[in-house]
C-alpha atoms as one frame of an Amber mdcrd trajectory, in Angstrom:
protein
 109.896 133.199 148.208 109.103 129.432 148.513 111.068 126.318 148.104 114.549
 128.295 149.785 115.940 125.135 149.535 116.330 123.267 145.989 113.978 125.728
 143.882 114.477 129.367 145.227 117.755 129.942 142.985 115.722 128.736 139.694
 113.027 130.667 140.290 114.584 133.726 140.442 116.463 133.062 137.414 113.947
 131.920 135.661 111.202 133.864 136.230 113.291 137.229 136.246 114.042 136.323
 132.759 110.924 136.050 131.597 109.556 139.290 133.295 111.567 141.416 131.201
 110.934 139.686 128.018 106.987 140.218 128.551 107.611 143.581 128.911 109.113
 143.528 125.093 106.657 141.317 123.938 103.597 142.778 124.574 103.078 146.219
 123.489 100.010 148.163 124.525  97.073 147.654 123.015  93.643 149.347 123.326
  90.152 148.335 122.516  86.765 149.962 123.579  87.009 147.914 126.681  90.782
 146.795 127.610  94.312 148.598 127.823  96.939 146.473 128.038 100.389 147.645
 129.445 103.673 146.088 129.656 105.578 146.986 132.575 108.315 145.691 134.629
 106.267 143.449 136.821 104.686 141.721 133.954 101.390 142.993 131.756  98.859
 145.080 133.166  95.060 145.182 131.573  92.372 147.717 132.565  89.269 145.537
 132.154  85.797 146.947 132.931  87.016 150.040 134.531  89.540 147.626 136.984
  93.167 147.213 136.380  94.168 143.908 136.465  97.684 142.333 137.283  99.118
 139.580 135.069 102.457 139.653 135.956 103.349 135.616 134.470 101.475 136.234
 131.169 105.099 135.235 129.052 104.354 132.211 130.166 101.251 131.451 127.632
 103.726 131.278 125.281 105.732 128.856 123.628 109.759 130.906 123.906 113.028
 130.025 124.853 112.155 131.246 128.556 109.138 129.060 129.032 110.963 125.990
 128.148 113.356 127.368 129.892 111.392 127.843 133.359 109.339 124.713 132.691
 112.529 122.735 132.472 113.999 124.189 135.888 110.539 123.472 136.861 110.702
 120.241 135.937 113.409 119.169 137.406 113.045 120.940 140.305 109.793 119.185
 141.035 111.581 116.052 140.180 114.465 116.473 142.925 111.730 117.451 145.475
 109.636 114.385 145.246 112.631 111.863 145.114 114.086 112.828 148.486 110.811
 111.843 150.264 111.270 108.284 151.902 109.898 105.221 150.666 107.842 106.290
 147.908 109.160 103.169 146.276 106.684 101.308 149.260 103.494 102.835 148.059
 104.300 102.248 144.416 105.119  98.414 145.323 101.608  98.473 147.131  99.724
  99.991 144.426 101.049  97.888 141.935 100.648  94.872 143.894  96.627  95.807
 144.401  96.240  96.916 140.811  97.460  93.437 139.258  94.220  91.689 138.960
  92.170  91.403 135.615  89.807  93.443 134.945  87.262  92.860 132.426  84.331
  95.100 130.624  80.425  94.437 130.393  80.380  93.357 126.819  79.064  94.527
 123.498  77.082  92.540 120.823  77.253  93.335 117.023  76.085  91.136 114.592
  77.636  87.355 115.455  80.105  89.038 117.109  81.008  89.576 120.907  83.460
  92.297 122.240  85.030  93.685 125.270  88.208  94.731 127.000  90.358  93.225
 128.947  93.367  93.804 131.131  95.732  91.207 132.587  96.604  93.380 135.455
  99.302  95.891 134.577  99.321  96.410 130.983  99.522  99.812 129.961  96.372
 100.049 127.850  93.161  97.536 127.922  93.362  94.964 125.190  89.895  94.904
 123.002  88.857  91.418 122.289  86.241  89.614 120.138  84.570  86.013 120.572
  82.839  84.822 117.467  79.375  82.786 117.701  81.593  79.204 118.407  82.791
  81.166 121.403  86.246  81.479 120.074  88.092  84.328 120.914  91.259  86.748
 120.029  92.809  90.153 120.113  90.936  92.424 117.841  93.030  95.467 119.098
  95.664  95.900 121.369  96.673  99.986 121.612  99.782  98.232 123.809 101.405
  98.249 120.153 100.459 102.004 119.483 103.822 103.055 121.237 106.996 101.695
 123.286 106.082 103.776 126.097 102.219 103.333 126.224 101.338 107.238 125.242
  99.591 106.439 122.157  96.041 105.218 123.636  92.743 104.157 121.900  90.310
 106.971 122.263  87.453 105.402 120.814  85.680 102.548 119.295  82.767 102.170
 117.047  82.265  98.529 116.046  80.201  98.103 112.442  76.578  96.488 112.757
  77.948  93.054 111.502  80.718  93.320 113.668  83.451  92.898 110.869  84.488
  96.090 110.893  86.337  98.592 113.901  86.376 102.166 113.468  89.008 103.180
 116.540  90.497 106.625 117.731  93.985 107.173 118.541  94.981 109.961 121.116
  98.787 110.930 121.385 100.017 111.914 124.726  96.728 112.428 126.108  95.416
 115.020 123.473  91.803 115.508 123.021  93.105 115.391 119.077  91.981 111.906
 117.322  93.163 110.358 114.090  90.285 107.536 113.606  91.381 104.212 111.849
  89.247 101.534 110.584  90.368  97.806 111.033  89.236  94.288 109.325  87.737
  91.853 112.573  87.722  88.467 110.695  91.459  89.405 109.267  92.830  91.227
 111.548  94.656  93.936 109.033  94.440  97.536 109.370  92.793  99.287 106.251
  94.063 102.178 104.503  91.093 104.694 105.916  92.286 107.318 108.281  90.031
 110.471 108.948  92.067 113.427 111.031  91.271 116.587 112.968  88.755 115.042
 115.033  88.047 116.169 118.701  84.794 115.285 120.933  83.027 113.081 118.295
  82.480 109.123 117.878  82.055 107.716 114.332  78.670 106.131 113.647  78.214
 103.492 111.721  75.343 103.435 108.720  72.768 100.693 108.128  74.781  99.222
 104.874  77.889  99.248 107.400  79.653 100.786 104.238  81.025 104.030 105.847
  80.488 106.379 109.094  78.993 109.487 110.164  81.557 111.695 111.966  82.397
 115.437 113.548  85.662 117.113 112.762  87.370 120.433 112.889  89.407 122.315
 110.127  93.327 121.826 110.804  94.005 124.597 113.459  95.142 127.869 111.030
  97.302 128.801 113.738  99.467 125.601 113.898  99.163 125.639 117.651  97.501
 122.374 118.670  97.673 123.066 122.474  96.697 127.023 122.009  94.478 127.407
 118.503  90.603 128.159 119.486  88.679 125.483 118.288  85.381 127.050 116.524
  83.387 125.380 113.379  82.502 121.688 113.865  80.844 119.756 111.237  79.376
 116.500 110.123  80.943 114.610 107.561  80.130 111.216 106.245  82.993 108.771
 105.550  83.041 105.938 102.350  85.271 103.002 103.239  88.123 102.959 100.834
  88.404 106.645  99.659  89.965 109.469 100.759  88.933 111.912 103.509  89.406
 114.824 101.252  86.095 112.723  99.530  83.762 112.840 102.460  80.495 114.122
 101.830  79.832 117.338 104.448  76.328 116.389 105.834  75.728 119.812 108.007
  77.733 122.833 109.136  76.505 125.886 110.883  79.215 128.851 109.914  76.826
 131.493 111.244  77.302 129.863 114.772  80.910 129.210 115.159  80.474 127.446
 118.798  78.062 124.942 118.030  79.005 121.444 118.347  77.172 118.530 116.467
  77.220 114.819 118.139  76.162 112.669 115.788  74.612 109.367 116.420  72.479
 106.662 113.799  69.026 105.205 114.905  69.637 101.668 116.002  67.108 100.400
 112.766  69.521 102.692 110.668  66.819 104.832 109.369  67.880 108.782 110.696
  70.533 110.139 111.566  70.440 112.519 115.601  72.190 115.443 115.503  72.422
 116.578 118.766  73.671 120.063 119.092  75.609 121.324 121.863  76.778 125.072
 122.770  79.587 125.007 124.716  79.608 122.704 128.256  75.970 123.319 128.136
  73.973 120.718 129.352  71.167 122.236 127.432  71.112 121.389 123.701  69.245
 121.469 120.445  67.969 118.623 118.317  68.301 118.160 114.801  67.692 114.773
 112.464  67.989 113.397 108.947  66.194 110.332 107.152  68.466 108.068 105.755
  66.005 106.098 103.859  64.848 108.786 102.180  67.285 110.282  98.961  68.634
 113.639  99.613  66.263 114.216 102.891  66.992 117.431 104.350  68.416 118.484
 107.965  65.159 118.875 109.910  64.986 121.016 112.860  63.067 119.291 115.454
  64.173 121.141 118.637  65.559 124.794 117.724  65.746 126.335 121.473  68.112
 126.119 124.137  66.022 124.972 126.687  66.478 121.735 128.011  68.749 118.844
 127.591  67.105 116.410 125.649  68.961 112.895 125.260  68.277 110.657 122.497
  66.769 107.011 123.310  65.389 105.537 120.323  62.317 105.367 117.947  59.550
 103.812 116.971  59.284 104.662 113.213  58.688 108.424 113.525  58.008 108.533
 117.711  61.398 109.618 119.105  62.078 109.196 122.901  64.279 111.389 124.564
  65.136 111.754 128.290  65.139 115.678 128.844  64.742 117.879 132.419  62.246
 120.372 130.278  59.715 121.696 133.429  61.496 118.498 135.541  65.006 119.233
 136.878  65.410 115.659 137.853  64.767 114.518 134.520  61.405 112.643 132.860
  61.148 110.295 129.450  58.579 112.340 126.751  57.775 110.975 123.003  57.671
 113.156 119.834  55.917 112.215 117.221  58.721 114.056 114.306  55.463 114.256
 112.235  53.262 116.736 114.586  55.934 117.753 116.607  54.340 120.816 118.267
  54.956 120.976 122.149  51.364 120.655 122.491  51.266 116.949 120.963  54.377
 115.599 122.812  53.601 112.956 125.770  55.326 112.571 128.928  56.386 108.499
 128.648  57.712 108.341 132.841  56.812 111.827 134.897  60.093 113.494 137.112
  60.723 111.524 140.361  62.404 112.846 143.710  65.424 110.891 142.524  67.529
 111.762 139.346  67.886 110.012 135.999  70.968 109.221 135.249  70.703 107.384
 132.047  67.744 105.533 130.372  68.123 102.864 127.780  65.270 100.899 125.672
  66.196  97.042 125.985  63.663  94.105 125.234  61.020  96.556 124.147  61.154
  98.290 127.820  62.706 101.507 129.389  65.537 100.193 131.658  66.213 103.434
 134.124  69.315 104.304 136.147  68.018 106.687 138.787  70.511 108.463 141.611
  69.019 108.313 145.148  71.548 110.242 147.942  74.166 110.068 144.810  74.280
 106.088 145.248  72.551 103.800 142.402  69.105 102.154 141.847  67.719 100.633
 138.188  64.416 100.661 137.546  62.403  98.649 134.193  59.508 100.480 132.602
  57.406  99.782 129.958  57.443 101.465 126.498  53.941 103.124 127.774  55.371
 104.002 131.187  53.545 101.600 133.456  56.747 100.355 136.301  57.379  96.814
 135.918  59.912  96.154 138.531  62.953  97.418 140.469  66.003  95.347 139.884
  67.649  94.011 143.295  71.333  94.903 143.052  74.445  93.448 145.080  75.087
  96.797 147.307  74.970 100.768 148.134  77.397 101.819 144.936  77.455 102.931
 141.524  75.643 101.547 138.452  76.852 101.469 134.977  74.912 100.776 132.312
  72.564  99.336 131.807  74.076  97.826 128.328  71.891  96.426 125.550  69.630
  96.439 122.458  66.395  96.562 122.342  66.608  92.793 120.035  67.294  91.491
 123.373  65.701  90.014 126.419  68.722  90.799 128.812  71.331  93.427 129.424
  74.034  94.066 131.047  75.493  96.716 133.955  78.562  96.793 136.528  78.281
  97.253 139.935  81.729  99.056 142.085  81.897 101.080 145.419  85.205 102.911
 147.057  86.198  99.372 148.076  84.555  97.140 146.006  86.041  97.039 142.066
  84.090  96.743 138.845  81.556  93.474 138.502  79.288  92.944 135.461  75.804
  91.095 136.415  73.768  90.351 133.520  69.725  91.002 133.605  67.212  88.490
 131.881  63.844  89.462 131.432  62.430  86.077 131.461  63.331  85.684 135.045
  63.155  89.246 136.147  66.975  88.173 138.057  70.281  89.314 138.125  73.184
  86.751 137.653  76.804  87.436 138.361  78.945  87.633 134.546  82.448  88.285
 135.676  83.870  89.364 139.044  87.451  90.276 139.338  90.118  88.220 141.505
  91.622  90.987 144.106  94.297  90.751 146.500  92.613  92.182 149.480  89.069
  91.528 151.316  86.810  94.542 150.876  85.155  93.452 154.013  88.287  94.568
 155.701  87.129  98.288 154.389  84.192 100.604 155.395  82.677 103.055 152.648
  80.311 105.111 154.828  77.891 108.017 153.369  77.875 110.920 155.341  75.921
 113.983 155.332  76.880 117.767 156.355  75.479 121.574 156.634  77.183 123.844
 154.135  77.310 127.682 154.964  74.106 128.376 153.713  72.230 125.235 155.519
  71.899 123.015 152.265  72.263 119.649 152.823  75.461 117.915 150.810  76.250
 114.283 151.117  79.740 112.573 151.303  81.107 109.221 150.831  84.203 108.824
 153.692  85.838 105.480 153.442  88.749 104.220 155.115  90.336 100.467 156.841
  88.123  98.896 159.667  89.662  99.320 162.835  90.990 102.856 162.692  90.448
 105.755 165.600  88.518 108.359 164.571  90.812 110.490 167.519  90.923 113.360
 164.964  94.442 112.371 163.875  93.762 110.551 160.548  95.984 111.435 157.423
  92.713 112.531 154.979  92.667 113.135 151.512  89.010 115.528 150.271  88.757
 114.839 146.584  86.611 116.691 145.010  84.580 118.582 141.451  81.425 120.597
 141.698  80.868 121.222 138.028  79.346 120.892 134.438  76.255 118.264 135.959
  79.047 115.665 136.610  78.097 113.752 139.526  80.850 111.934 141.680  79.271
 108.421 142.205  81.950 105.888 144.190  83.997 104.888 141.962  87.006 101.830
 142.748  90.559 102.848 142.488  92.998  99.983 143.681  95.401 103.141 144.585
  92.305 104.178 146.887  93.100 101.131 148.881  96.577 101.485 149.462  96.060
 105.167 150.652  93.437 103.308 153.565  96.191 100.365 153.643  98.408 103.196
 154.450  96.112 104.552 157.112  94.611 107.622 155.254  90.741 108.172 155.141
  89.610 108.857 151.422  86.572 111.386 151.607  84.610 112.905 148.594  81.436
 115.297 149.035  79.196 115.632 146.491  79.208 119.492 146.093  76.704 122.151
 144.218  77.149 121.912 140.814  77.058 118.469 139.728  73.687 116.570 139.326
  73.614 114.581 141.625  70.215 115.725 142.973  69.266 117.359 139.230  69.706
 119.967 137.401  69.105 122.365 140.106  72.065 121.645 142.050  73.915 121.843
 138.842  72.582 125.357 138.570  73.584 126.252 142.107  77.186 125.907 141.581
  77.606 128.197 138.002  78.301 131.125 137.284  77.821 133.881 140.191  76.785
 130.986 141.905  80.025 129.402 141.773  81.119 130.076 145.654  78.395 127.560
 146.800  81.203 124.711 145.451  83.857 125.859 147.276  82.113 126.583 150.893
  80.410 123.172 150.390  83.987 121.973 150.085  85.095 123.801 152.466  82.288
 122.471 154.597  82.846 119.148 154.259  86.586 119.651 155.320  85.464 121.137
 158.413  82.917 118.056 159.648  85.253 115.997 159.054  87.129 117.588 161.293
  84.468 118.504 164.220  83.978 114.763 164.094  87.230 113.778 164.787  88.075
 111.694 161.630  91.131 114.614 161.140  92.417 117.766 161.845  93.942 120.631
 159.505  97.770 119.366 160.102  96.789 116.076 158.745  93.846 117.241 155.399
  95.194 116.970 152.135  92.798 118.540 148.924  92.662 117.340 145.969  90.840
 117.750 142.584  90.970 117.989 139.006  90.323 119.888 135.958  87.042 121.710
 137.230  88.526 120.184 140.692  91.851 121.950 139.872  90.129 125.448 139.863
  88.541 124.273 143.065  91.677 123.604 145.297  93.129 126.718 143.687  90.230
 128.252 145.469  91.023 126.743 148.615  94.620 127.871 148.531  93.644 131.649
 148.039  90.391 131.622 150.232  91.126 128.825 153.106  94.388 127.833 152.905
  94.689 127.468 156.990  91.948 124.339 156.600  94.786 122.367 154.697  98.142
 121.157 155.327  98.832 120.535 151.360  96.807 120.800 148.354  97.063 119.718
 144.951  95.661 121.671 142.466  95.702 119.078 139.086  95.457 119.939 135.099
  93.134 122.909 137.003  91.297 126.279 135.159  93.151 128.866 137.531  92.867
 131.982 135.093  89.182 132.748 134.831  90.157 135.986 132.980  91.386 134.265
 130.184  90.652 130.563 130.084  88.121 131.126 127.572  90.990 132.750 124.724
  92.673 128.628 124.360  91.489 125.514 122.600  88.003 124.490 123.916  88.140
 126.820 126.862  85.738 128.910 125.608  83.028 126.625 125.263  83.068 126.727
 129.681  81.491 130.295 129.543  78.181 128.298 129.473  79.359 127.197 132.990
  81.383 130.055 134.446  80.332 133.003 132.338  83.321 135.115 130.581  85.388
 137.834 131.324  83.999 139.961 128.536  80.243 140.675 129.887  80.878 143.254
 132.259  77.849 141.988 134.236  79.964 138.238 135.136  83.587 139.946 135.391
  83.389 140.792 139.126  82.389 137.258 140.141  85.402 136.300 138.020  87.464
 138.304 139.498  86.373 137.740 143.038  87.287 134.097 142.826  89.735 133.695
 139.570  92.794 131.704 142.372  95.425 133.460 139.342  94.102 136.719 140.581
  93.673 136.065 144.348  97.401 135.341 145.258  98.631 137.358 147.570 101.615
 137.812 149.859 101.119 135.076 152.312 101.656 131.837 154.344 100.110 128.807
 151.696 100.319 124.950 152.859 102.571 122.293 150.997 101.501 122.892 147.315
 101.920 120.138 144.275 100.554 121.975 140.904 100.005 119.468 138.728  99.800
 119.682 134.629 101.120 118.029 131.533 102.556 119.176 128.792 100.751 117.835
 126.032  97.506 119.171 127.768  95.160 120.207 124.767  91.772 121.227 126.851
  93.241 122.577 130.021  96.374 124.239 128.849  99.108 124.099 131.120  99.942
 127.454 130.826  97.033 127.423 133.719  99.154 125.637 136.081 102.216 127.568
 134.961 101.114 131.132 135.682  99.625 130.441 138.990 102.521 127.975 140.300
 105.132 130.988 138.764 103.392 133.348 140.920 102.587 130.946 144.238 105.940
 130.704 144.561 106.998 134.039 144.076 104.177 135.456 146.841 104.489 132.251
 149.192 106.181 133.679 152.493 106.016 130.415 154.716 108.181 127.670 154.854
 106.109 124.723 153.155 106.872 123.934 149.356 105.614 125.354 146.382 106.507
 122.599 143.593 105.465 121.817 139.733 104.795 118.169 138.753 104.801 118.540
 135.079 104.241 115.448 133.215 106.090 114.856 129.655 104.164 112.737 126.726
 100.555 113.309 128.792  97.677 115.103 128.527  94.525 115.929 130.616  94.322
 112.581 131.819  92.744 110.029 129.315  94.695 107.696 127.932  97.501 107.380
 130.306  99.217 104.634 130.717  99.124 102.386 133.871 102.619 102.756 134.985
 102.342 106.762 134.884  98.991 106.406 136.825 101.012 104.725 139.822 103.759
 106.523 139.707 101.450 110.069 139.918  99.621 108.186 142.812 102.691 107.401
 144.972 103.850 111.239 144.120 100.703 112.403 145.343 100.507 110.151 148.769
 104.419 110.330 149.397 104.212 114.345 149.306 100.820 114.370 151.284 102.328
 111.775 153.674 105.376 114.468 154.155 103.537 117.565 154.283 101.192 115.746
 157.122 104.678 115.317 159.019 104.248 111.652 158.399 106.938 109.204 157.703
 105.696 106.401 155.102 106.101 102.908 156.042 108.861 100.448 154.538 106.107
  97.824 153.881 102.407  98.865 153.082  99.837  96.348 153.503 100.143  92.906
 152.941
């Protein structure tokens, strides 16, 4: 058993309990395919000929004896984490790095200018609005949502004329909206409010008299953190009546996992419909005249095929950015009135390098590309011919670029690992960037080094890495190191400033992150080589990249912490049960651990697209073979923090319960097994700044201890 020392008593307790109630609550079942058994060591399912242990499966639901465990949990975690030494240090640091202002490119609608801005430590960023006199105020501050700062702003969607904000409101970090509409000139909140809304903006229509919108019906079940969330549809919303009014613009019932994004032409004539299934990055393509009376849905693009991105139009010539025949991604033009394949027109042909977004500004096509995961932008024109590269301030990540195509100048943000967030604004006229707002810090990023790496993975392909740490250290193989981490759903990990990143170097720790199979950062074919059966290539690049850094002496394996998130989560729960001698701790965070069964709660099952489900006998062995739920076994595991929420609505926690219930039962070293379970929060958006330090200094205080390590009285400075 782990924890012998504060948690070993509660665990028993606990988790004894709740073994014999599964046994009465589930009673065997049978289907063509599955048995389910209760037994005393929990339920027991024969799935595709294989029986299959799930021993914690009480915990999925919401009794007496999982609020019961979670609280023991809870506090158990709690008592843990507050007997390491100076935690209060790295949360002084932190705080001390994160109090500068930090201020968003802005956004341009009608006379109006907005953009967000945050004095340092405020809990959520404050939208504000300058008129054309340059005068400006608060047009929405979520710091009034709540006392406590878990009641964030999801969204925004500012009307054409800029009088008008649509916002979303998120409760303790659930992917659940409730959308609200607000007056800019007065300042008072109107009586609109549209509900059941999850993965969907609202889209404003020419006449600025209403939006276009996605929602879901109310979950039947009543279980917002457990209902399966099937059915999405497109509604349009009248300002000043009643939801219950809205006029249903498309549903599909006869495919219950399709997901419509809607989105309005910037001249206001159509209306996209982008169709996704599941996590897909493929998707379909659908539009809808709005000038036109009573136009019909047409379907432009009916095959899952390709991704294909809306850009804009000229009258009926639509530009999209899709990877169809170009993994890497090209610009092509449909003309919506012969839209054959034959007649569509590649606009700019693939590249080595990836797109990563493409927006039409001043009549041109501005291009983000990806080269070795770090950024480059790129100006076409409409007919393709390259008018320039734009010079930018560093090696780092580019945002944007943000603008209309009215305009002869845009906007984008430039950050690194140890550089934070500055806007540059691009004019055409002069073909130069000029600096718009750089933030104040209180430390010299030229006392940092943010160094790109690259690395063999088992099989021989080539991964890159970002390592980044103070100037001046040893690299004697004795560095405390922290591997963050994804390898999923095309998301590439471009460097990305954290001020809490900078205290971890201030504190002497070397912040690495490899850019594993899986995302996109080279394309959609190293998206593709990290899904399904192909999944293992993002774990041995991870584990990989642990083990150059340490053949090159920046660490060793008493001194590497892992960490990762979500899609990361399942990753360092991969680690644990497949390599846990290359760490000293790992922290498995808001993770997919079941892959048996991740796919029965709330948006789960739209991942199948990505890992493939449980119930095709042809993807359950790979499953199986990696699931970290099913792969715990009676052994010696580093330090362990499992970290969830409570209020997570897309990963449900009962991930993170099962698989920390069962850890700590099979854990039969010495090193601790504990639960961080955060009240009020969700998967992670929305949080408020004060929670975000605090989770830091948990995270660096327990990978400082499990590295042996004693944290400093006084960090930095």
């Amino acid at each position: 058993m782990s924890l012998k020392t504060i948690l070993s008593k509660q665990h028993l307790l606990v988790a004894g309990f709740g073994l014999m109630l599964s046994g009465c609550q589930y009673n065997a079942s049978q289907t063509d395919d599955t048995l389910t058994t209760a037994s005393p060591q929990g339920v027991v399912e024969t799935l595709h000929g294989v029986q299959v242990a799930d021993p914690y499966r009480y915990l999925e639901e919401d009794t007496e004896a999982t609020q019961a465990w979670v609280k023991q949990q809870q506090q158990a975690g709690h008592d843990y984490l507050a007997q390491l030494e100076n935690k209060q240090a790295i949360v002084e640091r932190i705080t001390e790095l994160w109090n500068y202002e930090k201020v968003t490119a802005p956004s341009e609608h009608g006379d109006y200018t907005f953009y967000y801005r945050n004095d340092g430590l405020q809990a959520q960023s404050v939208l504000y609005v300058k008129d054309k006199q340059g005068q400006e105020k608060v047009a929405l501050d979520p710091n009034g949502f709540s006392t406590d700062g878990t009641v964030a702003l999801s969204g925004v969607s500012v009307s054409g004329d800029g009088k008008t904000i649509a916002y979303g409101v998120s409760k303790s970090g659930s992917d659940w909206q409730q959308w609200q509409f607000i007056d800019v000139i007065s300042g008072k909140k109107l009586v609109d409010e549209l509900n059941w809304i999850k993965f969907s903006s609202a889209q404003w229509s020419k006449d600025n008299q209403g939006v276009y919108y996605s929602r879901y019906d109310a979950p039947a079940g009543g279980n917002l953190l457990a209902d399966v969330n099937f059915n999405q549809k497109v509604y349009y919303h009248k300002l000043g009546t009643d939801q219950s009014q809205d006029v249903l613009i498309y549903e599909r019932p006869q495919n219950k996992d399709w997901g419509f994004g809607a989105e309005v032409s910037e001249q206001g004539d159509y209306l996209l419909i982008s169709i996704s299934q599941g996590t897909d990055s493929r998707n379909r393509f659908f539009y809808k005249s709005l000038t036109e009376q009573n136009a019909p849905v047409v379907e432009l693009i009916v095959e899952l095929e390709a991704e294909y991105s809306f850009l804009g139009n000229d009258k009926s010539v639509f530009y999209f950015k899709t990877d169809l025949d170009a993994p890497n991604g090209k610009v092509i033009a449909i003309d919506v009135n012969r839209p054959a394949k034959t007649n569509w027109k590649t606009v700019i042909a693939e590249s080595s390098d990836p797109i990563a977004s493409v927006a039409i500004i001043n009549d041109h096509l501005v291009v983000s590309y990806l080269h070795d995961v770090l950024g480059q932008l790129s100006i076409f024109s409409m007919d393709g011919v390259k008018r320039q590269d734009v010079d930018l301030p560093g090696k780092g990540k580019i945002a944007g670029p943000y603008g209309k195509r009215s305009k002869d100048y845009f906007y984008y943000t430039f950050n690194s690992y140890v550089q934070p967030q500055t806007t540059y604004k691009f004019d055409f006229k002069t073909g130069q960037s000029s600096l718009y707002a750089k933030p104040k810090v209180s430390f010299n990023p030229d006392d940092y080094v943010s160094e790109q790496v690259f690395y063999n993975s088992k099989d021989g392909t080539r991964v890159p890495m970002m390592v980044s740490y103070k100037k001046g250290l040893t690299l004697d193989g004795n560095n405390p190191t922290l591997l963050y981490a994804y390898g999923g759903f095309a998301i590439s990990l471009t460097p990305r400033f954290s001020p809490a990143n900078i205290a971890w170097m201030d504190m002497g720790g070397i912040y690495a992150v490899p850019n594993l199979r899986g995302g996109a950062e080279y394309g959609e074919s190293w998206h593709q080589a990290g899904m399904f059966d192909k999944k293992q290539n993002v774990f041995d690049d991870y584990y990989a990249a642990a083990q150059y850094l340490i053949d090159n002496h920046y660490t060793n394996s008493s001194k590497l912490g892992a960490y990762g998130r979500s899609n990361g989560g399942l990753l360092m729960g991969a680690a644990l049960t497949q390599r846990p001698d290359l760490f000293a701790a790992v922290l498995p965070a808001v993770g997919v651990l079941d892959m048996l069964r991740f796919h029965k709660f709330t948006i789960g099952w739209a991942w199948t697209s990505e890992y493939g489900s449980a119930d095709v006998a042809e993807q359950f062995p790979a499953l199986l073979a990696y699931s970290p739920y099913h792969n715990i076994t009676e052994r010696e595991y580093p330090a362990t923090m499992v970290m969830t929420a409570d209020h997570d609505d897309r990963v449900v926690p009962l991930h993170s319960f099962k698989f920390g219930a069962l850890l700590q039962d099979r854990q039969t070293g010495d090193a601790p097994i504990i639960m961080r379970i955060e009240s009020k929060a969700g998967h992670g958006a929305g949080k408020p700044t004060a929670m975000k330090i605090d989770e830091f200094a948990d995270i660096y205080s327990f990978l400082w201890h499990s590295f042996g390590l004693t944290v400093p009285a006084k960090i930095g400075g």
